[in-house]
C-alpha positions in Angstrom: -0.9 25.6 1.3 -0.1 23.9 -1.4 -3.2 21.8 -2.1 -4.7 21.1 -5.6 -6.7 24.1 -6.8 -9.9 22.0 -7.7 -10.4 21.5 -4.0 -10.3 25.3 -3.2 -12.8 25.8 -6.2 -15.5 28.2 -6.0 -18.2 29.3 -8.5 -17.1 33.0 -9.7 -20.0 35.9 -9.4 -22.2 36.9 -11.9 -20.6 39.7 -13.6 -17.6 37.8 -13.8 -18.8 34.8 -15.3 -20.6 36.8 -18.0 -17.7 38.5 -19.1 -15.5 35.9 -19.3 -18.1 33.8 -21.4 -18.2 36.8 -23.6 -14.4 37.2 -24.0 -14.6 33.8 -24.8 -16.1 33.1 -28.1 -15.1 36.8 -29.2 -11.3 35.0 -28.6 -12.3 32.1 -30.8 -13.9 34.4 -33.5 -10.9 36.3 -33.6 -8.4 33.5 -34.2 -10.9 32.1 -37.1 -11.2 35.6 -39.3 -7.1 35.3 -38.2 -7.5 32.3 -39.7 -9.5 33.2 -43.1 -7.4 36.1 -43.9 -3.9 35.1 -43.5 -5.0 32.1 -46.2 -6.3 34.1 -48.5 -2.8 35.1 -50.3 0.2 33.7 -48.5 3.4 34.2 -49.7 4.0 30.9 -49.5 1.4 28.2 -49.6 3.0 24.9 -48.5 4.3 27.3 -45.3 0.9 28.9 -44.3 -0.1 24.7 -44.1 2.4 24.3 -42.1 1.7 27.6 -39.7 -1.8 27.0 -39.8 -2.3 23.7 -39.7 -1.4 23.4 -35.1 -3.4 26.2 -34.9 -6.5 24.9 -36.4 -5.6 21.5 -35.0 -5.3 23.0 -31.4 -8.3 25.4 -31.5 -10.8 22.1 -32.9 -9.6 20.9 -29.4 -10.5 23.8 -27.1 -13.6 23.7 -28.7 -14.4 20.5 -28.6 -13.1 20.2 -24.9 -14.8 23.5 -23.7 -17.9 22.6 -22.1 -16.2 19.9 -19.6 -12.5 21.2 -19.5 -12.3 25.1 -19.6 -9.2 26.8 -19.0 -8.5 30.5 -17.3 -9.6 33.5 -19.3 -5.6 34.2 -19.2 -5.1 30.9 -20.9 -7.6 31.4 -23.8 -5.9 34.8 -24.1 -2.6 33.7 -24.5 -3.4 31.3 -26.7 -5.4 33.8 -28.9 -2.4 36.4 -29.3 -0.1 33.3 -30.2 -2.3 32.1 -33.0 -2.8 35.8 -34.5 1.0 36.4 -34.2 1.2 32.8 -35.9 -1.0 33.2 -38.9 0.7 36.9 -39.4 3.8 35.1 -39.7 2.1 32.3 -42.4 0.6 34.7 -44.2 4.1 37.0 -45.0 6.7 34.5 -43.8 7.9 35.3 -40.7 10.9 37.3 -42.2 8.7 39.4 -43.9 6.4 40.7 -41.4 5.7 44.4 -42.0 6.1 44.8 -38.1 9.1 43.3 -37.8 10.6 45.6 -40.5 9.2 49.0 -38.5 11.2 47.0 -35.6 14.4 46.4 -37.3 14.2 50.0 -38.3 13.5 51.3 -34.7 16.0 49.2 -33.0 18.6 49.5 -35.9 18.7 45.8 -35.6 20.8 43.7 -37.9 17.5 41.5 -39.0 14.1 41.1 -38.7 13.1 40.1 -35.4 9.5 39.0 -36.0 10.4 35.2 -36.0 11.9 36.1 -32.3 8.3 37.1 -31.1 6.9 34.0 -32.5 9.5 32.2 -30.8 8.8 34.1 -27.4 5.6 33.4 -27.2 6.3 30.2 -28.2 7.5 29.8 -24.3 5.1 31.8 -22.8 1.8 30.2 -23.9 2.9 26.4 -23.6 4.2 27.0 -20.4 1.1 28.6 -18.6 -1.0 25.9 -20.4 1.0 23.1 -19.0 1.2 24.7 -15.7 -2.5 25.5 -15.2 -3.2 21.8 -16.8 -0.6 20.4 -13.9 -2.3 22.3 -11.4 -6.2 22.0 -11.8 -5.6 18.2 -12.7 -3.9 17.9 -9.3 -0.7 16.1 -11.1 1.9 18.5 -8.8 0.9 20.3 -6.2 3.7 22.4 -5.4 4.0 25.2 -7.7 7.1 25.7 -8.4 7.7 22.3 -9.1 4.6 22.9 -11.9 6.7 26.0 -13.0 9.8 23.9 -13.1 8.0 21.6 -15.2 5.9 23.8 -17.5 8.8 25.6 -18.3 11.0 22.3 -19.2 7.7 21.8 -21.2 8.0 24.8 -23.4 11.7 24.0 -24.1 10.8 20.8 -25.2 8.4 21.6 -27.4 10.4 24.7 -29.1 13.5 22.2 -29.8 11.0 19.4 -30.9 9.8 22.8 -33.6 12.8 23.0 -34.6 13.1 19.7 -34.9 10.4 19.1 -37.0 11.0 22.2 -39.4 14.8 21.0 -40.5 12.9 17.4 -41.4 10.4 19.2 -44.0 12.6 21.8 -45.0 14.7 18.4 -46.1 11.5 16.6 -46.9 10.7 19.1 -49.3 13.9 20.1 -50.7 13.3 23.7 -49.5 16.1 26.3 -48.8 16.9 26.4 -45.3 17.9 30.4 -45.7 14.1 30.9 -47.0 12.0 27.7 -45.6 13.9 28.4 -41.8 14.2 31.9 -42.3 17.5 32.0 -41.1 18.2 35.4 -41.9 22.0 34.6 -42.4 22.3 33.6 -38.4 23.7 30.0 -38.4 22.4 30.0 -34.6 19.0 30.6 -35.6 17.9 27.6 -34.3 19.4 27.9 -30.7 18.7 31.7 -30.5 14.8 30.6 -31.2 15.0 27.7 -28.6 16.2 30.4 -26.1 13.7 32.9 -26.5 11.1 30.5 -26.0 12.7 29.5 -22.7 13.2 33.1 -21.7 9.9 33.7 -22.8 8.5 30.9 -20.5 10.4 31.8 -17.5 9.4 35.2 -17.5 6.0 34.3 -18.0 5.6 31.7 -15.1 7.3 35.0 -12.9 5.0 37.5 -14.3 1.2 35.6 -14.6 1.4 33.0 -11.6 -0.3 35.1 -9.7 -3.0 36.3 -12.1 -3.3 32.1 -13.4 -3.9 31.1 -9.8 -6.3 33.8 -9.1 -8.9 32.8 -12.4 -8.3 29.0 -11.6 -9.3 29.0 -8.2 -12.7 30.7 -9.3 -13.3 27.8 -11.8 -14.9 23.8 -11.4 -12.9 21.0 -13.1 -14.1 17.4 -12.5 -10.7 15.2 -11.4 -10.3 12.1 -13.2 -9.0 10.0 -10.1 
């Protein structure tokens, strides 16, 4: 029941395989005229770097990684949506997103919640990376163990962001209302770390199934 999914492998059929090696590249292409645009005039140059910069760094490694170590269509998916809703936010700062403005305004919300989507998703993607990674590698076998631990993952990583932003916002002498984009919530930080767990939980409940399905149709050599 519960053992590693590279021994239950099988080659997926024809049809599937040529439309997930279509979705692909049209993924990668997606994230890299994301990736053009949002730099052409951010609002703030020194932020788009900073925005930008783990998204180029991470999308050089699926690419370079592809051929020997691909990941579920799901994965590359996820990971697509996050960089787009990444550079959106590096291009206009996440506080002023045009979306999150038509949000504020339908919610009557006291702030633009734009950030929080970021931040969401910010749970979500790290957490089905690290759990597909723990599975097809054969590091856990018990899955919800790997959910356990993807999950922890994902909070790590948001309060290791957060982290890292108040050191450059100090680094650089920025304001932390502007350079954080606080919005005037002193609990910015915390309320950002929770939406990434919350976005991380949901996602392990709500894409298991899905994950499991696309891994178990894929070959992954295991480095004993």
């Amino acid at each position: 029941m519960f053992a590693p999914l590279h021994k239950r492998a099988g080659q997926p059929s024809g049809t599937t395989a040529l439309r997930r090696n279509l979705l692909h590249p049209a993924c990668g292409l997606t994230v890299l005229l994301g990736l053009v645009v949002s730099g052409l005039q951010p609002y703030s140059r020194l932020g788009w770097l900073a925005e930008a910069a783990p998204v180029l760094l991470v999308g050089a490694a699926l690419v370079l990684t592809y051929r020997r170590y691909p990941l579920s269509t799901l994965t590359y998916v996820l990971l697509s949506l996050f960089a787009l809703v990444v550079l959106t936010g590096a291009a206009y700062s996440f506080q002023r997103v045009p979306l999150g403005f038509w949000l504020e305004d339908v919610f009557d919300l006291s702030r633009n919640p734009y950030d929080r989507v970021g931040h969401f998703l910010q749970g979500v993607v790290p957490a089905m990376v690290v759990r597909e990674l723990l599975l097809r590698r054969g590091w856990v076998t018990q899955r919800f163990v790997a959910g356990v631990l993807s999950a922890c993952v994902a909070l790590a990583l948001s309060a290791g962001y957060e982290i890292l932003q108040w050191r450059l916002t100090v680094f650089f002498d920025r304001s932390p209302q502007d350079f954080l984009g606080w919005q005037g919530d002193v609990w910015d930080s915390q309320a950002d770390m929770l939406c990434a767990l919350a976005g991380a939980v949901l996602a392990l409940l709500a894409l298991s199934a899905l994950q499991d399905r696309q891994m178990a149709r894929l070959r992954w050599p295991v480095r004993r």
